[in-house]
C-alpha positions in Angstrom: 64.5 110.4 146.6 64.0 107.2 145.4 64.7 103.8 146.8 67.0 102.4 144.0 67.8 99.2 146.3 64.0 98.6 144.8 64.1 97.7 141.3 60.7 97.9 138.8 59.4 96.2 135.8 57.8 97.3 133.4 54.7 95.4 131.8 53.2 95.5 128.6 51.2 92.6 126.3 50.8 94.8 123.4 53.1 94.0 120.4 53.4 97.7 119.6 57.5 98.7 118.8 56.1 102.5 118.9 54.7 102.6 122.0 56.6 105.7 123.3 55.2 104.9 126.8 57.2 102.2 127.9 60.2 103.9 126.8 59.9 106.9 128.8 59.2 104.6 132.3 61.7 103.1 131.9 64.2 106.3 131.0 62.5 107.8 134.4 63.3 105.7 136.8 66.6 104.4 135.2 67.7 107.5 135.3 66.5 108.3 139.1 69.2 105.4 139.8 66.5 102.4 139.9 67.7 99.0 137.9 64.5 98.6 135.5 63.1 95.7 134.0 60.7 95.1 131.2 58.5 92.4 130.0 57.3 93.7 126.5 55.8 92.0 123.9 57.4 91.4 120.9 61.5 91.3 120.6 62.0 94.5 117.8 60.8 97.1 119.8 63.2 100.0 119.9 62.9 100.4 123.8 64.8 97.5 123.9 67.9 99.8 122.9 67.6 102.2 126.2 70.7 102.4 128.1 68.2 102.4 131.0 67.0 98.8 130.4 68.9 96.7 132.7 67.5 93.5 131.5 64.7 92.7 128.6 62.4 90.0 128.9 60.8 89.7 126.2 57.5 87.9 125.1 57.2 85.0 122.9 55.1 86.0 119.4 51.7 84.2 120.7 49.2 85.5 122.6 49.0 85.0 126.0 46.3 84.1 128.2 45.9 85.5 131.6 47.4 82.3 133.5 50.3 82.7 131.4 51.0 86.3 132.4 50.9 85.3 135.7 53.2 82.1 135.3 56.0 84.5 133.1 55.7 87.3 135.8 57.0 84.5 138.1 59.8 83.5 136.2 61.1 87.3 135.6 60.8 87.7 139.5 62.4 84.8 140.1 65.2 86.4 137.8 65.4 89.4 139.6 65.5 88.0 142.5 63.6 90.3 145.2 60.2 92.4 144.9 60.3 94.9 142.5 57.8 97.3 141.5 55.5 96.4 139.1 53.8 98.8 136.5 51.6 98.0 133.3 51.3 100.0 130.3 48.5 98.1 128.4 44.8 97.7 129.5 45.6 93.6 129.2 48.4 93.9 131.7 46.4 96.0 134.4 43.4 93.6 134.4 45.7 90.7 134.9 47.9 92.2 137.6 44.4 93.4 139.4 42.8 90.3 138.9 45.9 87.6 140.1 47.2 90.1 142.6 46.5 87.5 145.4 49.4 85.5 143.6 52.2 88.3 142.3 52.1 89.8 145.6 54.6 88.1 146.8 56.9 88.6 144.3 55.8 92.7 143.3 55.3 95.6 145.1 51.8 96.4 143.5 48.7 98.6 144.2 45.1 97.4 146.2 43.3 97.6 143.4 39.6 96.5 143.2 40.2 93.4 141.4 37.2 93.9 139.0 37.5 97.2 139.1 40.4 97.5 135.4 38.2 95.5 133.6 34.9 97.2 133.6 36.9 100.4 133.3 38.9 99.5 130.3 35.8 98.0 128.9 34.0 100.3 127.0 30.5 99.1 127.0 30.6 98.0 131.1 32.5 102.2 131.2 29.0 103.4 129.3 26.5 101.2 131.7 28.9 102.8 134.8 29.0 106.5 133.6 25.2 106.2 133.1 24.1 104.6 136.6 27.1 107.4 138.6 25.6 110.5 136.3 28.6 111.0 134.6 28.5 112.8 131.5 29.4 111.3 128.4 28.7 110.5 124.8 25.5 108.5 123.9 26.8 105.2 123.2 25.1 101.9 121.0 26.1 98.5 121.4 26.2 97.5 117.4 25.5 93.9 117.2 24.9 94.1 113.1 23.3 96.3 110.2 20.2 97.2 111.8 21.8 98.6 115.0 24.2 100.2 112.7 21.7 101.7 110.6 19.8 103.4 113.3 23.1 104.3 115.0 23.8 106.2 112.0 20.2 107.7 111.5 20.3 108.7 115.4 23.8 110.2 115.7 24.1 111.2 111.8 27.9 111.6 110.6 30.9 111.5 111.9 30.1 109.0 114.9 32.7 107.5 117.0 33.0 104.1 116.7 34.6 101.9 119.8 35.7 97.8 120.3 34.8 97.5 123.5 37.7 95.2 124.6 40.3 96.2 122.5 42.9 94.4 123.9 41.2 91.1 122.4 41.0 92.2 118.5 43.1 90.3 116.3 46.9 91.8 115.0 46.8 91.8 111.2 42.9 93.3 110.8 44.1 97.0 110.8 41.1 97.6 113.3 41.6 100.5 115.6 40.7 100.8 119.0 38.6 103.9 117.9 37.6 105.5 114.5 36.2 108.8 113.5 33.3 107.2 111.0 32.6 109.7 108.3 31.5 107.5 105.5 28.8 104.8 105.3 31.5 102.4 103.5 33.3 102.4 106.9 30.1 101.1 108.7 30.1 98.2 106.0 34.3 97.4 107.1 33.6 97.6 110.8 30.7 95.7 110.2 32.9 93.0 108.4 34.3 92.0 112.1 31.6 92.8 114.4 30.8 88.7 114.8 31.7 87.4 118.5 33.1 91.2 118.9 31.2 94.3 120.9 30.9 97.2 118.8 30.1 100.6 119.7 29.0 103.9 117.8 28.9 107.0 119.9 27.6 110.0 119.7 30.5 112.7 117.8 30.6 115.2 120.3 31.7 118.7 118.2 34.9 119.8 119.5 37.1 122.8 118.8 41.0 123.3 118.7 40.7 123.3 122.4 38.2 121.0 123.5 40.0 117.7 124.2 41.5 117.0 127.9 43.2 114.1 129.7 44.0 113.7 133.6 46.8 111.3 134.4 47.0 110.9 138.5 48.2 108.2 140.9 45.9 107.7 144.1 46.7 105.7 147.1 45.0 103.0 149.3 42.3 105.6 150.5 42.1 106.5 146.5 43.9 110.0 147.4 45.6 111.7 144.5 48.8 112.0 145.5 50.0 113.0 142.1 48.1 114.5 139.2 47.4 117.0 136.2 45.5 117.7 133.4 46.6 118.2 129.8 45.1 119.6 127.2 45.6 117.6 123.4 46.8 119.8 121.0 47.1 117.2 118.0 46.2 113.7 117.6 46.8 110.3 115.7 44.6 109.5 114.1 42.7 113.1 114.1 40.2 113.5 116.3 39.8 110.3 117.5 43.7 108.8 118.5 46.7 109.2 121.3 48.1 112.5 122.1 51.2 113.4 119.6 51.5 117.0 120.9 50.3 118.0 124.8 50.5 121.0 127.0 50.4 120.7 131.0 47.7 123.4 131.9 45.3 123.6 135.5 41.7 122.9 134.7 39.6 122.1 138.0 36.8 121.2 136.5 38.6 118.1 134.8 41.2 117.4 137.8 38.1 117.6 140.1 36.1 115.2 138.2 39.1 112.5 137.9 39.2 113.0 141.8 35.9 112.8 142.3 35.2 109.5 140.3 38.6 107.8 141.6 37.1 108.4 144.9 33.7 107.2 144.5 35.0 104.2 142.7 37.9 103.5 145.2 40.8 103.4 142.5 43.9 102.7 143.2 47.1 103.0 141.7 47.9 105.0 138.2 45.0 106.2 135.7 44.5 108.0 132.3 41.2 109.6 131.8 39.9 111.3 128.7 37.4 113.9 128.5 36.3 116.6 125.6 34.4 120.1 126.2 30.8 120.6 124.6 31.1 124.1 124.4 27.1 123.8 123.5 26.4 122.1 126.8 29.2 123.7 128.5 30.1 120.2 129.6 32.6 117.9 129.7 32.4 114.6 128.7 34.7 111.5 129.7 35.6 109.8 126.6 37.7 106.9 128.0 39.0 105.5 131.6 42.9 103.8 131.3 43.3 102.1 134.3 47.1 102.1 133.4 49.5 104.5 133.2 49.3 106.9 130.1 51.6 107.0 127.4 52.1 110.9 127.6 52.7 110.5 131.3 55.7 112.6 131.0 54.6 115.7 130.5 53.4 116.0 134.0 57.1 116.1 134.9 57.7 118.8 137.8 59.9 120.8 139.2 61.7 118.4 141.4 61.5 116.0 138.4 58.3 113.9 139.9 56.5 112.3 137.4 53.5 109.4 137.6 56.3 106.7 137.9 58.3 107.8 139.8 55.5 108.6 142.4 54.0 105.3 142.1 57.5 103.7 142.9 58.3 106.5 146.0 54.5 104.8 147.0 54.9 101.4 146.8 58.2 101.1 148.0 57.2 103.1 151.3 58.7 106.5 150.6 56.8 109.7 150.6 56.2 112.0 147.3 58.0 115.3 147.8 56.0 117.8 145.0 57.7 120.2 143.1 56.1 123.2 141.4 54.0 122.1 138.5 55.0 122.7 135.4 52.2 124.5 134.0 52.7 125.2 130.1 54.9 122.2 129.8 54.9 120.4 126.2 55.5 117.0 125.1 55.3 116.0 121.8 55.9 112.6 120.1 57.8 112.6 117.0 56.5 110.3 114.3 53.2 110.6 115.2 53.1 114.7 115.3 55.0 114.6 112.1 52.3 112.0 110.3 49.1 114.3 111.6 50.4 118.0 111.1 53.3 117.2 108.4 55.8 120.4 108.1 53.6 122.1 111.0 54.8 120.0 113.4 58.1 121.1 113.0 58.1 124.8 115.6 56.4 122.4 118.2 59.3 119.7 117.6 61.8 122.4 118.1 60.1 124.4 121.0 59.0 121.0 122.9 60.0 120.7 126.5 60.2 116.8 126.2 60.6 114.7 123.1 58.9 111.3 123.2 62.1 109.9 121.4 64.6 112.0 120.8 67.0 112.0 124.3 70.8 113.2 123.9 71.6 110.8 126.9 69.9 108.2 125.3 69.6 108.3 121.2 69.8 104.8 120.2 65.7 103.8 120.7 65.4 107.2 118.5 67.1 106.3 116.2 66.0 102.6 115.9 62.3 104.2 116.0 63.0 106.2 113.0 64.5 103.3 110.6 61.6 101.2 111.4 59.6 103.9 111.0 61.0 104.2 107.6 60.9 100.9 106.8 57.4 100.8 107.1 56.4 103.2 105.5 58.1 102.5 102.3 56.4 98.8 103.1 53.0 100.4 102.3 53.8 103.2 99.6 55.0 99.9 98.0 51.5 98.0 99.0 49.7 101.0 97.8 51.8 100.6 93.8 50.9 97.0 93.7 
């Protein structure tokens, strides 16, 4: 059981209003009896309607730098007035907890993290240069610095490739730039090309996958980096296609994924909550790690037992000096995400909508962020059909 004289906050820099994530923390602990807290960026985000939301803080519309993370986590302690549990849901916000932990300790309950260690991980091109010096199987990856890169990038790999920012928590809001692209065209070279200046780009190898092929590991490890909570989900469908976040999952064992997340927690000395992505080369009978969150996952929830344990509420149990009591896993467990299931598989989506074991959205106990999700969802996409006629 949870300590609910131990409250938590939530943390996430990332103006995003769908990020289902940060919704579904906060509706797990809230409901487990603990008063939650979130600092969110942005003040429209449909979380902000969850009953489970004690209080909002949000962010103002600029920026922040890493000093000023530090100096508004202070205030919201200071508001909440004892330690509370501190999680982040955005690569930004786990590189600046790990890196002024020194200073929020005091005022959050908050994992021994390396404090280097978030960065290079959630760094794509310093992930490459660290997969390649521990052996770890992955994608061939190019830094792209302009067109000649590009161009032998492209001759090398051939098409699709896989193109990557590196620090994607830095590029700009307004560019439309995704964190990662399936390139298939050599007109989307020439666009990514367009903001490559003061920017690392990187084109990757297109591993072939089949309907089966792509895997994540979400897991929370201790002091010792111990997993004391973990599984591995397989990605059904994803936004965008073949290269985006999970919009329908399914809970299912795979050792040779859950022994590799282990493996390179351990050697690295992780600690705290992590999202890794792999996918299968059925040619190489391999599997290849695609990407290294050090931050909880977004899907998280699917990895909800039978004794209702999840990533969340483990890390609190953790932090706030309780022990983890496991359930039986929920092997075969699906989660899907509404609006972004609906946009990749259309009418399709619809017997994995109904047969879901967790909606990311959609709660009877708790239906207003739903349904402020789906007018803004509306809204904006009657913003662009109108773009699109102009």
């Amino acid at each position: 059981m949870l300590d609910c004289t131990v409250p938590a906050l939530v943390l996430r820099l990332d103006v995003n209003n769908f990020h289902h994530g940060t919704l579904a923390a906060i509706r797990s602990l809230g409901r487990a009896g603990v008063e939650v807290h979130g600092l969110i960026g942005g003040t429209g985000s449909p979380t902000f309607r969850s009953r489970y939301l004690a209080r909002g803080h949000p962010w103002p519309g600029a920026r922040y730098l890493e000093r000023d993370v530090v100096r508004a986590l202070t205030q919201v302690a200071q508001r909440i007035g004892r330690p509370a549990v501190l999680l982040a849901l955005d690569d930004a916000g786990a590189i600046a907890v790990a890196e002024h932990a020194s200073e929020l300790r005091p005022y959050y309950l908050i994992p021994d993290q390396v404090p280097g260690l978030p960065r290079t991980l959630a760094d794509k091109r310093l992930l490459a240069q660290l997969c390649s010096g521990l052996g770890i199987v992955q994608p061939e990856t190019r830094l792209i610095t302009g067109e000649c890169d590009a161009a032998a990038a492209v001759i090398d790999f051939g098409l699709p490739l896989v193109a990557k920012w590196a620090q994607p928590w830095l590029l700009p809001a307004g560019t439309g730039l995704r964190n990662t692209s399936l390139v298939r065209r050599p007109n989307q070279v020439t666009r990514l090309l367009q903001h490559v200046e003061g920017r690392d780009l990187l084109f990757q190898r297109f591993v072939p996958g089949g309907p089966h092929s792509d895997w994540f590991f979400h897991g929370y490890f201790d002091e010792n980096s111990r997993c004391l909570y973990g599984g591995a989900g397989r990605k059904e469908r994803a936004y965008p296609r073949g290269a985006g976040l999970t919009t329908f999952g399914r809970w299912l064992p795979n050792p040779v994924v859950e022994g590799t997340a282990r493996e390179l927690a351990a050697r690295l000395g992780y600690r705290g909550v992590l999202d890794i992505d792999f996918r299968h080369d059925a040619g190489r009978d391999a599997y290849h790690l695609l990407d290294f969150n050090p931050r909880l996952g977004a899907q998280f929830r699917l990895f909800s037992d039978s004794s209702g344990l999840d990533l969340v509420r483990a890390a609190h149990l953790h932090l706030s000096g309780r022990r983890a009591v496991r359930g039986r896993a929920g092997h075969g467990r699906t989660y899907v995400v509404e609006n972004y299931d609906l946009l990749t598989a259309g009418p399709k989506s619809l017997p994995a909508l109904c047969a879901a074991d967790e909606l990311a959205w959609l709660s009877a106990d708790d239906p207003r962020p739903f349904v402020a999700m789906a007018g803004q969802a509306v809204k904006r996409g009657l913003t662009r059909l109108a773009r699109t006629r102009t």
